[in-house]
C-alpha positions in Angstrom: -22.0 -7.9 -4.2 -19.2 -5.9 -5.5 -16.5 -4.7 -4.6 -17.1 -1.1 -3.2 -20.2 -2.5 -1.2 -17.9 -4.8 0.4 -15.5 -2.1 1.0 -18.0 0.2 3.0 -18.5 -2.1 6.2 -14.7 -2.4 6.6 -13.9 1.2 5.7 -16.9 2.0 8.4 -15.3 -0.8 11.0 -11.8 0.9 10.4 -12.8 4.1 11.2 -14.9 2.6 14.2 -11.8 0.7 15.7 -9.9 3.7 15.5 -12.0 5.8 17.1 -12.5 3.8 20.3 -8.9 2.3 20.1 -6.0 3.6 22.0 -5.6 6.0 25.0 -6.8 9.8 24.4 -4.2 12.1 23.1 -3.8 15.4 20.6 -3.8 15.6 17.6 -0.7 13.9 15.7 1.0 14.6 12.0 3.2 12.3 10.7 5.8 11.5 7.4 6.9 8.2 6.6 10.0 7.2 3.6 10.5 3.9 2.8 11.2 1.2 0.7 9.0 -0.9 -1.1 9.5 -4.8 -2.8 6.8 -5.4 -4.8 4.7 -7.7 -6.3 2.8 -7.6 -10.0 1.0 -10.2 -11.5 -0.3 -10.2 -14.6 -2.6 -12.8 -16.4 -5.0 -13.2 -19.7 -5.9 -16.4 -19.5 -7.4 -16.2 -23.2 -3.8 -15.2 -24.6 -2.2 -17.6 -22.4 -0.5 -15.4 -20.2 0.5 -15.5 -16.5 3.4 -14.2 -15.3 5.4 -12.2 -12.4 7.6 -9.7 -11.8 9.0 -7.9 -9.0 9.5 -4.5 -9.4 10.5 -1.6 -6.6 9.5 1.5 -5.1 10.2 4.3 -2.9 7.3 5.5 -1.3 5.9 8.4 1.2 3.0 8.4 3.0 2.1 11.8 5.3 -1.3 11.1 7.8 -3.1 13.1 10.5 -4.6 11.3 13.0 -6.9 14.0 14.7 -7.5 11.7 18.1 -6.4 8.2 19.4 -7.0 5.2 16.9 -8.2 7.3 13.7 -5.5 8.3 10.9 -6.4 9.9 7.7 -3.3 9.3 5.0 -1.6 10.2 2.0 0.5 8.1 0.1 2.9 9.0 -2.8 5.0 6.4 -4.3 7.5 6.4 -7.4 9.7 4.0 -9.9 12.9 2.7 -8.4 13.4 0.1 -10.4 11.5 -2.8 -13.6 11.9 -6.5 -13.3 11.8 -8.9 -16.5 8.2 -10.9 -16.2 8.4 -14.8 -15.3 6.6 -17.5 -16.1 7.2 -21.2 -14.9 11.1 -19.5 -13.2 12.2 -18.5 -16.9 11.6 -14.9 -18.6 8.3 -14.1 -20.7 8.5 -12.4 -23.7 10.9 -10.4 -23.4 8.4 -7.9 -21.4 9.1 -6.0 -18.2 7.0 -4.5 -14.7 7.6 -0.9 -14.2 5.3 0.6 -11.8 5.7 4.7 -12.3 3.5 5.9 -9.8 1.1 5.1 -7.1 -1.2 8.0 -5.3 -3.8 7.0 -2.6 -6.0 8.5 0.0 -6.9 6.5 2.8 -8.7 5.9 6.9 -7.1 4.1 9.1 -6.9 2.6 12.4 -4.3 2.6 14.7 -3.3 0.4 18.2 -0.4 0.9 20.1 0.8 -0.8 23.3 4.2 0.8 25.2 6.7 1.5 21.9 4.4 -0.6 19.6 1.8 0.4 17.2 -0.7 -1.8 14.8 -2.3 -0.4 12.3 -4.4 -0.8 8.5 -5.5 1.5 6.5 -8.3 1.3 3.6 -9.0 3.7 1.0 -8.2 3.9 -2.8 -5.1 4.4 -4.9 -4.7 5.0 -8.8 -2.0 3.0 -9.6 0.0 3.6 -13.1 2.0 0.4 -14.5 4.3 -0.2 -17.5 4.4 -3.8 -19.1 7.1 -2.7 -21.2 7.0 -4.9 -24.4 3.2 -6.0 -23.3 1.3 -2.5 -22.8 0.6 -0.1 -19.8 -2.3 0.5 -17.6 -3.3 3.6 -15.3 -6.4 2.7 -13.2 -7.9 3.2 -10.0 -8.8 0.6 -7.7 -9.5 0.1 -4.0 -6.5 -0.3 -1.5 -5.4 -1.8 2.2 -3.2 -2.7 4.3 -1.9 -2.9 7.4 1.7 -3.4 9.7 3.5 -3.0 12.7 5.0 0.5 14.0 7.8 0.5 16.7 8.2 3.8 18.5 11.7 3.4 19.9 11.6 7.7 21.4 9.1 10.3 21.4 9.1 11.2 17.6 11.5 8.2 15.5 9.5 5.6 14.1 10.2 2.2 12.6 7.4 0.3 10.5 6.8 -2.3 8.2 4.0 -3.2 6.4 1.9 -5.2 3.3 -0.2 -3.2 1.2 -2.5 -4.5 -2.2 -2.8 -1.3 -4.4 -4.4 -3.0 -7.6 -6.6 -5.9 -8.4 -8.6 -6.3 -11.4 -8.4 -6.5 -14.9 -6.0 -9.5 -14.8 -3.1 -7.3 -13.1 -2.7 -7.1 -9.6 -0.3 -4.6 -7.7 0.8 -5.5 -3.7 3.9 -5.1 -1.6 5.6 -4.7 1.1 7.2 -1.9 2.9 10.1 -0.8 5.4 9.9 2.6 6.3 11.7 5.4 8.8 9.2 8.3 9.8 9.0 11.3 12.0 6.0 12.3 14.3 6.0 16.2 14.3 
């Protein structure tokens, strides 16, 4: 079974959850900014290859979500800063992670109780990664994730989150995220 057949029953029990989660309410827009650590991992076994790095990003995600428990999003995420590659705690050929950009679109679910939220989201993102001194790849791949919201007024918002952007090919892309955001 591949991947995207595997991904329709959870995008569909997403989008399910969502829509029978929560209390009723209007319509909501939100922006989120944040900061993300991440996570690359690169290996070709053949070559002999298997190392880490931890590059960072800032990243922005704006959603909808048109009635309680379903959020449609989009997230925008740029370079901050490389990392050198490790393998076995010591530096690998002298090769570096820069991740440049990250765009996705995804459906999501949301659960709050009082001033906190749960939520995951599932879609795709195209992910474009430097392994300066080893090559570069721009792909697309699918995405998830979820976290934890706190809702400390009426419009603040607190979250933090783990999200996988990229996995195949030997290279995988994941992370995790603290961001402030706004509820208009």
């Amino acid at each position: 079974m591949s991947t995207r057949t595997r991904l329709l029953p959870a995008l569909v029990l997403t989008a399910a959850f969502g829509a029978v989660a929560g209390t009723a309410q209007a319509q909501t827009v939100y922006g989120e900014l944040g900061y993300a650590a991440m996570s690359t991992q690169l290996s070709v076994p053949l070559l002999g290859i298997s190392a880490k790095a931890s590059p960072s990003m800032g990243r922005a995600v704006l959603g909808v979500s048109p009635f309680a428990g379903l959020t449609f999003e989009a997230l925008a995420a740029g370079h901050l800063s490389d990392d050198p590659f490790r393998s076995d705690n010591s530096e690998i050929l002298g090769g570096r992670a820069k991740i440049s950009q990250i765009l996705g679109v995804y459906v999501g679910g949301r659960f709050g109780v009082g001033p906190v939220e749960l939520f995951g989201r599932v879609g795709q993102a195209r992910s474009e990664l430097q392994f300066k001194g080893l090559g570069s790849a721009e792909d697309t791949d699918i995405s998830y994730g979820g976290g934890l919201r706190l809702i400390p007024g009426k419009n603040l918002t607190f979250s933090a989150d783990y999200m996988n952007y990229y996995n195949k090919g030997g290279a995988r892309i994941e992370g995790y995220t603290l961001s402030i955001g706004y509820r208009f």
